[in-house]
C-alpha positions as CSV (number, residue, x, y, z in Angstrom):
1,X,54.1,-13.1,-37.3
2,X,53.2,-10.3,-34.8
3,X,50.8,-7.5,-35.3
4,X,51.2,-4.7,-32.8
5,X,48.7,-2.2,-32.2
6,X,48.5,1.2,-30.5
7,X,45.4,2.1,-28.3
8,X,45.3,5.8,-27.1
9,X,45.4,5.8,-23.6
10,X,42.0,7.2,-23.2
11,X,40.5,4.1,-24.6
12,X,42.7,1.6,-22.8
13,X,41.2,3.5,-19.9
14,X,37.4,3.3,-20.7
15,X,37.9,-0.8,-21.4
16,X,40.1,-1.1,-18.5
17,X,37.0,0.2,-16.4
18,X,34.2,-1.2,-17.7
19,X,35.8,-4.2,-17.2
20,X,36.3,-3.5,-13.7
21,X,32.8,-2.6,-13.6
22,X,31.4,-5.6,-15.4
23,X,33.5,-7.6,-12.6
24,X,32.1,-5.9,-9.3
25,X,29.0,-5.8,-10.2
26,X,29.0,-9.7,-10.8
27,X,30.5,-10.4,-7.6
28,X,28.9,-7.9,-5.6
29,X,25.6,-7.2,-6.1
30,X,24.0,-4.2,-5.6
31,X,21.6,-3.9,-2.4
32,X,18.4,-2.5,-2.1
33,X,17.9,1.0,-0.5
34,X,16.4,1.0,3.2
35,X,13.8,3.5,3.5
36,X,13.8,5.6,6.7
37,X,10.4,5.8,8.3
38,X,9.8,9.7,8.2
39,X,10.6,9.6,4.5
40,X,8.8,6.7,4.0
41,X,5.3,8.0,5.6
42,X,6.2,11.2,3.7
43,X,6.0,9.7,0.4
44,X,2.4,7.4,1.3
45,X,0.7,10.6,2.4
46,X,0.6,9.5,6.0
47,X,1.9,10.9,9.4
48,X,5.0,9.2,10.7
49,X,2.2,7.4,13.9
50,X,0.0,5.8,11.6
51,X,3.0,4.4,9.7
52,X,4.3,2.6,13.1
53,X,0.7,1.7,13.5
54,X,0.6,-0.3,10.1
55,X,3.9,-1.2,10.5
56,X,3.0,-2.7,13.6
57,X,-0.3,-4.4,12.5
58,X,2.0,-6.3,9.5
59,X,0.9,-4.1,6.9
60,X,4.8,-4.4,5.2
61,X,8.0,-5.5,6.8
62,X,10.7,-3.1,8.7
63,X,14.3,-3.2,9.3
64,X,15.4,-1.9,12.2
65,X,19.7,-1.0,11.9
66,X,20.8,0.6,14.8
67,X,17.4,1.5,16.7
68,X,16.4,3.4,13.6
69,X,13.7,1.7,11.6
70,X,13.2,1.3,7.8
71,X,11.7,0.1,4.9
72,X,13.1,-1.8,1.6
73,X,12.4,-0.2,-1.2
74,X,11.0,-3.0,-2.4
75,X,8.9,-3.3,-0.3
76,X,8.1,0.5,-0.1
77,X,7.1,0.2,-3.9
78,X,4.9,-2.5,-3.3
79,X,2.8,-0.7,-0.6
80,X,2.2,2.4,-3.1
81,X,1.3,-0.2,-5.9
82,X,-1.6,-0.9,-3.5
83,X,-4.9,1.1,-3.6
84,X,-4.8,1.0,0.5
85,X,-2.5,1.4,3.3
């Protein structure tokens, strides 16, 4: 016994992806956002010199990609959960 069924295409589509979906995002995981600096000190109320400053006095951890230095956001979020930086 055989029972055939019809699927409009639309739908095949939509399970087809989400599939597809469901598969990359189990093997690759999404990464977190680096932070530039400027946008970084923006966003904690400071200028971009004191941000180097805490930066360089371990107040949070940088990335630095090609000369150009950043922050995790991660690590950004933790700073502003802080009272002081």
């Amino acid at each position: 016994m055989t029972i055939e069924m019809q699927f409009p295409e639309t739908k095949v589509r939509e399970i087809v992806t989400e599939a597809i979906k469901a598969e990359l995002d189990k093997r690759f995981p999404k990464t977190e956002r680096n932070i530039p600096r400027i946008e970084s000190a923006k966003a904690m109320g400071i200028t971009v010199v004191t941000w180097d400053k805490r930066a360089i006095e371990g107040l949070f951890k940088t990335v630095k990609i090609g000369g150009k230095v950043f922050i995790r956001e991660s690590e950004q979020s933790r700073i502003l959960n802080q009272s002081r930086y």
